[in-house]
C-alpha positions in Angstrom: 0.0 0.0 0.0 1.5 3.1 -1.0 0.5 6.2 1.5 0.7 10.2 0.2 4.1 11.8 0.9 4.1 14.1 3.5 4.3 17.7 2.1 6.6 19.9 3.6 7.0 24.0 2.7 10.6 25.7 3.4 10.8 29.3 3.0 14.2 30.4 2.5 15.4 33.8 0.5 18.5 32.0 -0.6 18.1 29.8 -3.8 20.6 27.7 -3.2 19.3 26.6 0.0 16.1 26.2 -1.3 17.6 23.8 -4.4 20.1 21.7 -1.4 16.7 20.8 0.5 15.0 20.0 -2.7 17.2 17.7 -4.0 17.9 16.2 -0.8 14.4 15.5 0.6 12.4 15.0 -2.6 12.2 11.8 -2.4 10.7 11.1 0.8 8.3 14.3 0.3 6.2 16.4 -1.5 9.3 20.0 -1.2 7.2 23.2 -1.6 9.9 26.2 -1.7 9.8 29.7 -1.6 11.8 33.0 -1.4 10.0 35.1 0.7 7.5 35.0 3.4 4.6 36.5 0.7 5.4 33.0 -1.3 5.3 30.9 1.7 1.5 32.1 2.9 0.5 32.0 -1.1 1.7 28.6 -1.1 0.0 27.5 2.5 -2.8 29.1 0.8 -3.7 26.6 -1.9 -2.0 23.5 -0.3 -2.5 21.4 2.6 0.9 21.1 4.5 2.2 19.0 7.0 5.3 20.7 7.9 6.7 24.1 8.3 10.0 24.9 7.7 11.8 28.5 7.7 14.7 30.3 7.8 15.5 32.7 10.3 16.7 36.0 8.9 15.1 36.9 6.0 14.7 40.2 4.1 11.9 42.2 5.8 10.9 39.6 8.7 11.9 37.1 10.1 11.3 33.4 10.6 9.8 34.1 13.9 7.4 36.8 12.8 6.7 34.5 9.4 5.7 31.5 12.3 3.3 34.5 13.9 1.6 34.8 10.9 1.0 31.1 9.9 0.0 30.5 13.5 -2.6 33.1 13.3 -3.9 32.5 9.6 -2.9 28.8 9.1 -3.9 27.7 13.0 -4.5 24.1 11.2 -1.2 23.5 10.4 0.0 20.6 12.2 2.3 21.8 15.0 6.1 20.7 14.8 7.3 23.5 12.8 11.2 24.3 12.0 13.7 27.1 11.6 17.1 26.4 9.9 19.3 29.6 10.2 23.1 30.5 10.9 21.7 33.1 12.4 19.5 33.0 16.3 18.2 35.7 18.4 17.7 33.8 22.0 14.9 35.9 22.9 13.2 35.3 19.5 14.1 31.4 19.2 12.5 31.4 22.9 9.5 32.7 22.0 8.5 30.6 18.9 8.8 27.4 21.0 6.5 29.1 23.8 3.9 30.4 21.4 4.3 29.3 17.3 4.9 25.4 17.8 8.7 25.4 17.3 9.8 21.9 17.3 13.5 22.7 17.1 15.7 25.5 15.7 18.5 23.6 13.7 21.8 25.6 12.7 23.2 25.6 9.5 25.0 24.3 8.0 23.0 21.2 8.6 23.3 17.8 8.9 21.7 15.3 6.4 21.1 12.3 8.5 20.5 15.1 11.6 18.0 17.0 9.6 15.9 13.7 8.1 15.4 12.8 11.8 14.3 15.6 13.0 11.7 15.9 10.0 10.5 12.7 10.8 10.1 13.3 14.3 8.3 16.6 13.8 6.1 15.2 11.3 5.1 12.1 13.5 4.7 14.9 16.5 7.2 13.1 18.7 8.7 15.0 21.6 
């Protein structure tokens, strides 16, 4: 019995970053990209997703405040969502766990085999 892959959306304003995930997860999900936080929100829009991931500093917000916004638009969205970034504010990181379902920040340069497991486990909603 073959079951739907899992869909997963990472917003990212670095192409490159955006093509590495791709072509490493594709084959285990359904990769939805985008650029910007305005892509991301079209994107959860139209399709039903099952896992939010974002990076953290991005042109004109970040991925805290993008978490904000699918929390309050997209409150269906199953929990266990991610930020990849090089870069973390404490205070900011701290707050998307307490109130935008932050499964786990993850630093980059990241980790195949780290990254896969963590997906899982979000996506399964393990603690």
């Amino acid at each position: 019995m073959n079951f739907p892959k899992k869909k997963i959306l990472y917003i990212d304003d670095e192409e490159i970053n955006l093509r590495l995930f791709r072509n490493t997860f594709r084959r285990e999900y359904d990769i939805y990209t985008a650029r910007s936080a305005t892509e991301g929100l079209n994107v959860l829009k139209i399709t039903p997703i099952d896992l939010v991931i974002t990076d953290q500093r991005m042109p004109g917000i970040t991925g805290v405040e993008f978490l904000s916004m699918v929390q309050e638009r997209y409150p269906h969205i199953p929990p266990g969502r991610l930020i990849i970034s090089g870069y973390s504010d404490y205070e900011d990181i701290e707050l998307a766990y307490e109130k935008y379902q932050l499964f786990k920040f993850i630093s980059k340069p990241w980790d195949q085999k780290e990254l896969r497991d963590v997906i899982n486990k979000a996506i399964s909603h393990e603690t």
